[in-house]
MDAnalysis code that builds the backbone (N, CA, C; Angstrom):
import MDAnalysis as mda
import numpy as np

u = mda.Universe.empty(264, n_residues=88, atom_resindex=np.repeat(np.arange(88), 3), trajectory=True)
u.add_TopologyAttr("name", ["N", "CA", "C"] * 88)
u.add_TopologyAttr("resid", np.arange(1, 89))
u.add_TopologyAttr("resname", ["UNK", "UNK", "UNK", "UNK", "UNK", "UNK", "UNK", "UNK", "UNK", "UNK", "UNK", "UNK", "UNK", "UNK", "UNK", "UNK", "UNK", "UNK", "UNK", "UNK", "UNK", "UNK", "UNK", "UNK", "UNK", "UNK", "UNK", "UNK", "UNK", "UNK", "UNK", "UNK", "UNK", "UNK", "UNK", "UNK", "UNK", "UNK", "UNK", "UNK", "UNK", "UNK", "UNK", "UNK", "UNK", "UNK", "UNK", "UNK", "UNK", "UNK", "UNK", "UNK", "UNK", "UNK", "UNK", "UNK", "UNK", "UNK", "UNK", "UNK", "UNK", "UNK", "UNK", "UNK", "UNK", "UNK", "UNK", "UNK", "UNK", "UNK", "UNK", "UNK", "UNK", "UNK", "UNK", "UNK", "UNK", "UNK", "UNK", "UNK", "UNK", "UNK", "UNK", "UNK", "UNK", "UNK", "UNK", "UNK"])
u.atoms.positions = np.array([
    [-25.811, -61.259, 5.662],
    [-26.112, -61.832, 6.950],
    [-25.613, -63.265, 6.979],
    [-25.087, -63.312, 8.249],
    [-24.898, -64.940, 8.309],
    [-25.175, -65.580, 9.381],
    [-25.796, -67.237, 9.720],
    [-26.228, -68.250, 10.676],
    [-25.233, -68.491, 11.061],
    [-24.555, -68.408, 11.731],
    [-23.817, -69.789, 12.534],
    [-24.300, -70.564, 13.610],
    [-24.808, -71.795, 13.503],
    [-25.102, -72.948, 14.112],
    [-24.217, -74.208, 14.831],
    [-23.801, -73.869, 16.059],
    [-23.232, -75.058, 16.509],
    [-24.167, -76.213, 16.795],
    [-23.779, -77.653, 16.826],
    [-24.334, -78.449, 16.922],
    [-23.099, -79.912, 17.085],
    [-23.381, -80.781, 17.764],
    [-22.635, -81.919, 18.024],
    [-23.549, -83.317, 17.535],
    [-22.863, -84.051, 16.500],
    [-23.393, -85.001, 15.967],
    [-22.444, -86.358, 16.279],
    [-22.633, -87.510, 16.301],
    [-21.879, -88.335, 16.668],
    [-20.464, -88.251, 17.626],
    [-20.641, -87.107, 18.582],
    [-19.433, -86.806, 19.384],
    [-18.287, -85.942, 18.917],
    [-18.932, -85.518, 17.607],
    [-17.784, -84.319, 17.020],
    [-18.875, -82.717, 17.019],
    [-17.879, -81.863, 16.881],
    [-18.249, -80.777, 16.973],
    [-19.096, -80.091, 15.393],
    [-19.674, -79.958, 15.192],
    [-20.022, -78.967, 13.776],
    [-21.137, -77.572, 14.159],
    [-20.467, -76.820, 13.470],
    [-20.769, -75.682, 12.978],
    [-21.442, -75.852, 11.475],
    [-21.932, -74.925, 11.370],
    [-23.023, -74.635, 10.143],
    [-23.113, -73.239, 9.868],
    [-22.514, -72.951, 8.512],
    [-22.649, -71.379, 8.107],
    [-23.823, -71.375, 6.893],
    [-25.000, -70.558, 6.963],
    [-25.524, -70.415, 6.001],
    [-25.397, -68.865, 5.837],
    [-25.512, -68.479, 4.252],
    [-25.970, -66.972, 4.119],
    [-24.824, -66.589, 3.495],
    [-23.842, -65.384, 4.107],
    [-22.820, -64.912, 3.341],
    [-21.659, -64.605, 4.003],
    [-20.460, -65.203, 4.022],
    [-19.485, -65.063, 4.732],
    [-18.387, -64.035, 3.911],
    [-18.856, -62.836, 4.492],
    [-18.086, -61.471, 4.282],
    [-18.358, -61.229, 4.979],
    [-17.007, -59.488, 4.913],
    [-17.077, -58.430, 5.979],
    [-16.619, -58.765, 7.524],
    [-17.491, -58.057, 8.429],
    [-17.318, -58.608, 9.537],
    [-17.957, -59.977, 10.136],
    [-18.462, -60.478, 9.379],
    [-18.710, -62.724, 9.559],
    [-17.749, -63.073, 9.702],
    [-16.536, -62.405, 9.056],
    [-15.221, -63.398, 8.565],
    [-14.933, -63.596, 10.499],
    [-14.606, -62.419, 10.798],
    [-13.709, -62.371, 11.950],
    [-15.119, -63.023, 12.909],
    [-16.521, -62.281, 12.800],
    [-16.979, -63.327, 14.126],
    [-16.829, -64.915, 13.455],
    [-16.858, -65.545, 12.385],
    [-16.815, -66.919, 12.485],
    [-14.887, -67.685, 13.119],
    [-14.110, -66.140, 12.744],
    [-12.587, -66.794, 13.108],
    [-12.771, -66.743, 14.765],
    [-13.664, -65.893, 15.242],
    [-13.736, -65.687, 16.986],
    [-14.594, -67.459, 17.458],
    [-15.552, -67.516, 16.709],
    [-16.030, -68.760, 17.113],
    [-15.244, -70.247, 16.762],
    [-14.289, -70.180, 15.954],
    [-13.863, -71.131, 15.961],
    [-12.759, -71.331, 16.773],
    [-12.188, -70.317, 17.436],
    [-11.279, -69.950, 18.350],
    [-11.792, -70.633, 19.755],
    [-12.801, -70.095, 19.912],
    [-13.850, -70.396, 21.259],
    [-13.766, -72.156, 21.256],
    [-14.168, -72.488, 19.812],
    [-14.611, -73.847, 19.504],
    [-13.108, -74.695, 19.941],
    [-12.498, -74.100, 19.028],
    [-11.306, -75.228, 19.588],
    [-10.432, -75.321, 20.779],
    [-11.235, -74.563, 21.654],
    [-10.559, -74.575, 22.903],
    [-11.242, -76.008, 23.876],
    [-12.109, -76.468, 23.436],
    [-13.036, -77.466, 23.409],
    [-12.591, -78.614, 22.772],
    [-12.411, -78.405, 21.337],
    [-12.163, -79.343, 20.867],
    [-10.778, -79.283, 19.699],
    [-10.296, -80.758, 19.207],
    [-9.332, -79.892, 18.155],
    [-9.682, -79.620, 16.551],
    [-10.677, -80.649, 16.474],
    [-10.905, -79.923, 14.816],
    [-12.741, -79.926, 14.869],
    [-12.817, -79.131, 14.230],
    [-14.071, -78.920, 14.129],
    [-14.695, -79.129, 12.560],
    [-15.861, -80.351, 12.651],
    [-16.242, -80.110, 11.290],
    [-17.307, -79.239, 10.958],
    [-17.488, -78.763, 9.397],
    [-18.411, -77.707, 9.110],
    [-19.378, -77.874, 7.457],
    [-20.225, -77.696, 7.914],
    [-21.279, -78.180, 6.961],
    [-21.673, -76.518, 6.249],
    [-21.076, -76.488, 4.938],
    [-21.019, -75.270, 4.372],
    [-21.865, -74.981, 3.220],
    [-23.064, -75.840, 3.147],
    [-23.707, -76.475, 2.306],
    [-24.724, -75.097, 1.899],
    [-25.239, -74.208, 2.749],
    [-26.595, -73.413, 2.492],
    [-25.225, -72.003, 2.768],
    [-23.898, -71.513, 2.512],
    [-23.688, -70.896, 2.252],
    [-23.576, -70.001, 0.773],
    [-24.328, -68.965, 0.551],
    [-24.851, -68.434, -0.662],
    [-23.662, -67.282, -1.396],
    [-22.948, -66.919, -0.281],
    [-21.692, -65.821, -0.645],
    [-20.712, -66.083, -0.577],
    [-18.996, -65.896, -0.640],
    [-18.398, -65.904, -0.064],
    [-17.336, -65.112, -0.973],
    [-16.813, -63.540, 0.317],
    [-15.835, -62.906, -0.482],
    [-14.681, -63.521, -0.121],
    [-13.525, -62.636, -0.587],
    [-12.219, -62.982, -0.676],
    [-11.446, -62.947, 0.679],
    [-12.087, -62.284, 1.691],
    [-11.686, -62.840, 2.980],
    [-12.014, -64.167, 3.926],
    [-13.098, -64.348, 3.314],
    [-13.713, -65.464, 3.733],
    [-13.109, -66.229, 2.756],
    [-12.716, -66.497, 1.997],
    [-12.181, -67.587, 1.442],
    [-10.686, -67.695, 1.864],
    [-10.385, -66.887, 2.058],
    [-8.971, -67.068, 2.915],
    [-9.330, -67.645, 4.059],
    [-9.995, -67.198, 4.924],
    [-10.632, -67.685, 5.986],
    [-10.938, -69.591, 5.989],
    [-11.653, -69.862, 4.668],
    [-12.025, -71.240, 4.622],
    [-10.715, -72.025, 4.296],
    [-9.554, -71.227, 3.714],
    [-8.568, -72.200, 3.050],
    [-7.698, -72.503, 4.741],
    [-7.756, -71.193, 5.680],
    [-6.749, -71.307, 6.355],
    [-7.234, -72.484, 7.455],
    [-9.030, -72.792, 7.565],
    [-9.567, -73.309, 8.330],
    [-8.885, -74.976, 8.000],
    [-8.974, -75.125, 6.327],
    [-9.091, -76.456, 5.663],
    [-7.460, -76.839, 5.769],
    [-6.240, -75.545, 5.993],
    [-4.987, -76.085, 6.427],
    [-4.919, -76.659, 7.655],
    [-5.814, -76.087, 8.744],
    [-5.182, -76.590, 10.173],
    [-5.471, -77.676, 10.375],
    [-6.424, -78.179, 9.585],
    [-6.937, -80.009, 9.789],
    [-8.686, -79.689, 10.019],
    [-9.608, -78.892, 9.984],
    [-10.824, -78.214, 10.396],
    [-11.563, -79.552, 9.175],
    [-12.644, -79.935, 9.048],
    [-13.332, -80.782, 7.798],
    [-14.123, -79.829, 7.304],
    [-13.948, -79.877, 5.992],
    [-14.723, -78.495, 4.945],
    [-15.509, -79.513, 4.525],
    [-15.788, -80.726, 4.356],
    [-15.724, -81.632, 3.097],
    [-17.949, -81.827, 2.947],
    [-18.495, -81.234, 4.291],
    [-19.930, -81.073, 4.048],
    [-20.256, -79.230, 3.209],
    [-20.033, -79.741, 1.605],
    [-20.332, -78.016, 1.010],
    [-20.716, -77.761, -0.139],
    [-21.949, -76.710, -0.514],
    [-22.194, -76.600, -1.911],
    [-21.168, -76.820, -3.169],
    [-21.906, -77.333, -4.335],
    [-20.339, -77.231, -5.252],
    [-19.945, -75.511, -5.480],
    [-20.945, -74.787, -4.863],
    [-19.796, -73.309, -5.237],
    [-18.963, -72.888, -4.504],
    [-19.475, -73.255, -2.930],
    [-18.135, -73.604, -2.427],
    [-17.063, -74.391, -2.689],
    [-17.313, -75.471, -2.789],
    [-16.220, -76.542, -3.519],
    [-15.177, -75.849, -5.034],
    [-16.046, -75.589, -6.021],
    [-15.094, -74.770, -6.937],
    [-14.518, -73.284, -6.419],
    [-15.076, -72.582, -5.391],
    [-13.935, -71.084, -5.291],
    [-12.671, -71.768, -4.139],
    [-12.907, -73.179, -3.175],
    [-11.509, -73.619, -3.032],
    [-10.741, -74.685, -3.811],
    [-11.077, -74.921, -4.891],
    [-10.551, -75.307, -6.228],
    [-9.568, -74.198, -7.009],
    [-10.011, -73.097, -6.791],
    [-9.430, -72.548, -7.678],
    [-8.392, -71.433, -7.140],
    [-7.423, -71.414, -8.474],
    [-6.182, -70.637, -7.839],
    [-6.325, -69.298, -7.478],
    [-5.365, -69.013, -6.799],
    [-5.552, -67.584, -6.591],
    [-4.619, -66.732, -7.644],
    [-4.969, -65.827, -7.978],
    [-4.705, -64.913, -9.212],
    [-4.573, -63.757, -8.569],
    [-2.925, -63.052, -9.022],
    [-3.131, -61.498, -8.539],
    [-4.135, -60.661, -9.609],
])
């Protein structure tokens, strides 16, 4: 299961994922950020109380952290699975 929480703090946009970003989360969180940036252009995200994250969702977080999106509010287990390489 997963939270997603929008919320606006100092005039920027953030989202908040807690829980587990697999499966079908991946695509509703890629639908909401879609929504989101039609609003705005980068959105930051506080990834801090996320407890899962499979291998789509981590594609998901790397492709978020290419477009310019701020990852930089996040547990260190988030922090080490986008640390680390990808391995076939």
């Amino acid at each position: 299961m997963l939270r997603i929480t929008r919320f606006a703090k100092d005039g920027t946009t953030w989202l908040r994922l807690e829980g587990k970003l697999m499966g079908p989360w991946v695509e509703h969180v890629r639908t909401t950020v879609d929504q989101e940036t039609a609003r705005c252009n980068c959105i930051h995200f506080d990834l801090s109380e996320l407890t899962f994250v499979d291998a789509a969702g981590l594609l998901l977080l790397r492709e978020l952290s290419s477009c310019g999106h701020d990852l930089s509010l996040r547990s260190n287990f988030v922090t080490e699975l986008l640390r680390a390489e990808i391995h076939p």
